[in-house]
N, C-alpha and C positions, 0 to 999 in steps of 0.2 A: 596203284595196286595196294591192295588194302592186305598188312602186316598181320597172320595169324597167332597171336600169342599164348603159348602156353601156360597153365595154369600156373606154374611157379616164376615164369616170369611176372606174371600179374601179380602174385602173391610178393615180390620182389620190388615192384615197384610202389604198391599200395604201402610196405614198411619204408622204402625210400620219403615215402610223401608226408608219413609219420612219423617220421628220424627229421625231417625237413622242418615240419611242423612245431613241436616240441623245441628244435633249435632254435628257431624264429620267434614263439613264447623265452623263453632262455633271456635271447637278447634284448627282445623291446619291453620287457617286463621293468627293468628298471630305469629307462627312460618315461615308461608311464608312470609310475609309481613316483620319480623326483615330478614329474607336471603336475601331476592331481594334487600331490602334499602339498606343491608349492602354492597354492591356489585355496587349500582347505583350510578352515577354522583352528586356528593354535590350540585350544583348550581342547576341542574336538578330537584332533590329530593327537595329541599328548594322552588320551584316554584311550583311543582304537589300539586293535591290536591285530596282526594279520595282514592280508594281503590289500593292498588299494587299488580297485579297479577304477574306481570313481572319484572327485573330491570330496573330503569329509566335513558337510557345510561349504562353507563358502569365504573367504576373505584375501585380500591382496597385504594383507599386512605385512606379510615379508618383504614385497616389491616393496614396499614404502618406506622401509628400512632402508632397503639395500639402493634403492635409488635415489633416497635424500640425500646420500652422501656426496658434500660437493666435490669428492675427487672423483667421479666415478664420469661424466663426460669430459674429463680432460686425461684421464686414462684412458677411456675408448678413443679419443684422439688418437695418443703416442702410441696404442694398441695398434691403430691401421697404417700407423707411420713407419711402424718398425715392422708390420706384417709386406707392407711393400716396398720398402726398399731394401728389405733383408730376404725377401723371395726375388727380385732383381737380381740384388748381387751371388746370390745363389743359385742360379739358373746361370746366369751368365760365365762365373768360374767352372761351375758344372759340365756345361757344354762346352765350355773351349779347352779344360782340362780332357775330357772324355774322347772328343776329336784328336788331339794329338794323341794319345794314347793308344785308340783303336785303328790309326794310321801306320801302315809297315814302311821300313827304313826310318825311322827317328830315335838316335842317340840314346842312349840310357834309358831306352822307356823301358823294359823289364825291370833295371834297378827300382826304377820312379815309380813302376807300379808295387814293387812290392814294399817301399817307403811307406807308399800310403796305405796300403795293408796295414801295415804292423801299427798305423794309428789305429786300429779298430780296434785295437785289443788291448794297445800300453799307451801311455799317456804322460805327461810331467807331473800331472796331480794337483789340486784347487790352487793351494799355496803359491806354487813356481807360476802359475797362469796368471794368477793375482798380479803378482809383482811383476809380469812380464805386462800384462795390461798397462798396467800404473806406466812401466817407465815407458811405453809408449805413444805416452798421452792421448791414452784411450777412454782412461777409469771416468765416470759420471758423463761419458759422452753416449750418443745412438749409437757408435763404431764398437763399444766395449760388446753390442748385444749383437752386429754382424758380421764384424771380421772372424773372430775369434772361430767360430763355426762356418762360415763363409760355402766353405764344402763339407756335405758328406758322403763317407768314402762308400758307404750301399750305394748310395744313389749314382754317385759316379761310376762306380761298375757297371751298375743296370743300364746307363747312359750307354759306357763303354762297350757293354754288349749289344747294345741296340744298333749304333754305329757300324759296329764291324759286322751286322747281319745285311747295310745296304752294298748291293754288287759295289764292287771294285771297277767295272767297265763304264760305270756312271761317272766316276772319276776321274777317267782315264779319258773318256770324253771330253770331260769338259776342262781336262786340262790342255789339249791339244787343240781347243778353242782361244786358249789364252787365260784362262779363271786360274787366280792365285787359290791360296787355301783359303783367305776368308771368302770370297766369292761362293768357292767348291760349299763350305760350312753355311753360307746364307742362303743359296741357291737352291743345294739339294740337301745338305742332311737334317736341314732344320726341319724343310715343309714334309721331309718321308718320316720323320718320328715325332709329327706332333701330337700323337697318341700317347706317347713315353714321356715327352717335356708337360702333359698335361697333367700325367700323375705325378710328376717331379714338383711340377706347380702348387698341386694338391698335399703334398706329403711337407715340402719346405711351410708352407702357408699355416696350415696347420701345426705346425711343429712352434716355429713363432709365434702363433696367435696361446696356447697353450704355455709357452716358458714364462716362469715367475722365480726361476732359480738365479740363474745369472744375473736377471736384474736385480735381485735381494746382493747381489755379490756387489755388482760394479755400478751400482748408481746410488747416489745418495738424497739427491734432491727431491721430495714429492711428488714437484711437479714432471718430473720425467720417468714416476712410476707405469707400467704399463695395467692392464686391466686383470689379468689375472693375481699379479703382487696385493695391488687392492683387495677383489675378491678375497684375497686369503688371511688381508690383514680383519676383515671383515667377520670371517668367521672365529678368528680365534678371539676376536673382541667379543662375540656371543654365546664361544662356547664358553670362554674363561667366565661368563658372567658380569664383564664389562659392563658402565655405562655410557661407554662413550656416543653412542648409537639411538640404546635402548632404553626404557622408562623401569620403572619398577615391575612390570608383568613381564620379563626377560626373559623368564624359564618358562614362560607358556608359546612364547613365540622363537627362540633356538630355532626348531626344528625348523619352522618353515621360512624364516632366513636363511638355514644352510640350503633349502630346497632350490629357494627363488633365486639366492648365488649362481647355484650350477647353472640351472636355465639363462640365467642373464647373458652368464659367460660362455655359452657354450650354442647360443642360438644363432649368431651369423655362422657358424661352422655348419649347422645342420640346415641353414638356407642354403651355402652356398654348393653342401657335396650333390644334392640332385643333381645341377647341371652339369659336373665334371665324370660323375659316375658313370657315364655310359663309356669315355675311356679310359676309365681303370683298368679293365678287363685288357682291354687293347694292349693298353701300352705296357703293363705286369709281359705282359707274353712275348712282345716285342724287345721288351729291353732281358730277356731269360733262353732267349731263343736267338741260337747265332749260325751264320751260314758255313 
């Protein structure tokens, strides 16, 4: 059956498509704009003015910068080391936190849950974390960058909610088969929300692959800086006019070092969101929506 629309919903949806549109220039506008710079002629780029749809000329002299640097494959090392065992441990406290949680008849869990609430909002403060790190022989270790954050309390909500939206009669089932709780948690709440563990995957992954704070805080050694600490020491080495790096033509090339930075750091992220992308939507809905 073919839908007759009237003129103002036409007119309704044509501004939808162009409110759409405009948004979508909005956002990809400065992801082109760091690709092209990063790609274009330093002296070039330093003269233009305006917008860049294009590269201006041609040249990889940023990459060449930013990737002579011999710390920069053993940062992407500690980078995927600390991206995966710190999305491990974060999944895993996540979901066995969220399951006891979203489960009725267990002790304290209103208190528990609003404990972990009130971390969203008040904190000990950098100071008190430090030296709580330090005295538990954490500091300059991987653990300093995934115990500490281990859980976050959004995520475990949305976990929490996603939980308590699978039937209760599934569990009921499968209790009266003989399935303990891990069983019940491996069996069926893993494989019905892995919509929701996929954007939890997605959101932890990211979140690590991105931190350069913490590790400025609690590591010392170089060699277990991560990839984006590098990156930033990188930039302020070219903005400052360093040369630790750079030759005497320094200020012709800044700009598209900072450019080819971002892209270096930030291109396994935009490989890897196409494949998770299709359930974000999913699991956002599923972990916000409870029965």
């Amino acid at each position: 059956m073919i839908e007759n629309k009237s003129t103002a919903d036409k007119v309704f949806t044509v501004m939808v498509y162009i409110l759409m549109g405009i948004m979508a220039v909005i956002c990809l506008y400065p992801m082109v704009h760091v690709m092209f710079a990063s790609i274009s002629d330093p002296m070039k780029l330093m003269l233009h003015t305006g917008v860049i749809w294009h590269p201006i000329g041609f040249s990889l002299k940023g990459y060449e910068v930013v990737l002579q640097n011999p710390n920069i494959p053993v940062s992407y090392l500690n980078t995927i080391v600390y991206v995966l065992s710190g999305t491990a441990v974060n999944i895993v406290m996540t979901t066995l936190g969220a399951y006891a949680l979203s489960r009725k008849g267990y002790m304290f869990k209103k208190g528990i849950t609003i404990l972990i609430v009130f971390t969203m909002y008040f904190n000990g403060g950098l100071i008190p974390n430090f030296l709580l790190v330090k005295e538990l022989g954490m500091y300059n270790t991987i653990w300093s960058l995934i115990i500490p954050g281990a859980i976050s309390t959004w995520n475990l909500i949305v976990m929490k909610t996603c939980f308590q939206g699978i039937p209760v009669s599934m569990e009921e089932s499968a209790r009266l088969d003989g399935a303990n709780d891990f069983v019940i948690l491996a069996k069926i709440f893993l494989p019905l929300s892995k919509a929701t563990i996929s954007v939890m995957l997605l959101f932890y992954a990211v979140a690590h692959w991105s931190s350069w704070f913490n590790a400025m805080i609690y590591l010392r050694d170089r060699s277990k800086f991560p990839l984006q600490l590098i990156m930033r020491e990188i930039l302020i080495a070219n903005s400052s006019g360093g040369n630790a790096m750079v030759d005497a033509d320094v200020m012709f090339i800044e700009e598209v070092v900072k450019y080819a930075t971002i892209i270096v750091s930030t291109v396994p992220i935009l490989l890897i969101y196409p494949f998770v992308q299709k359930y974000f939507m999913t699991g956002v809905m599923m972990g916000s929506l409870k029965e």
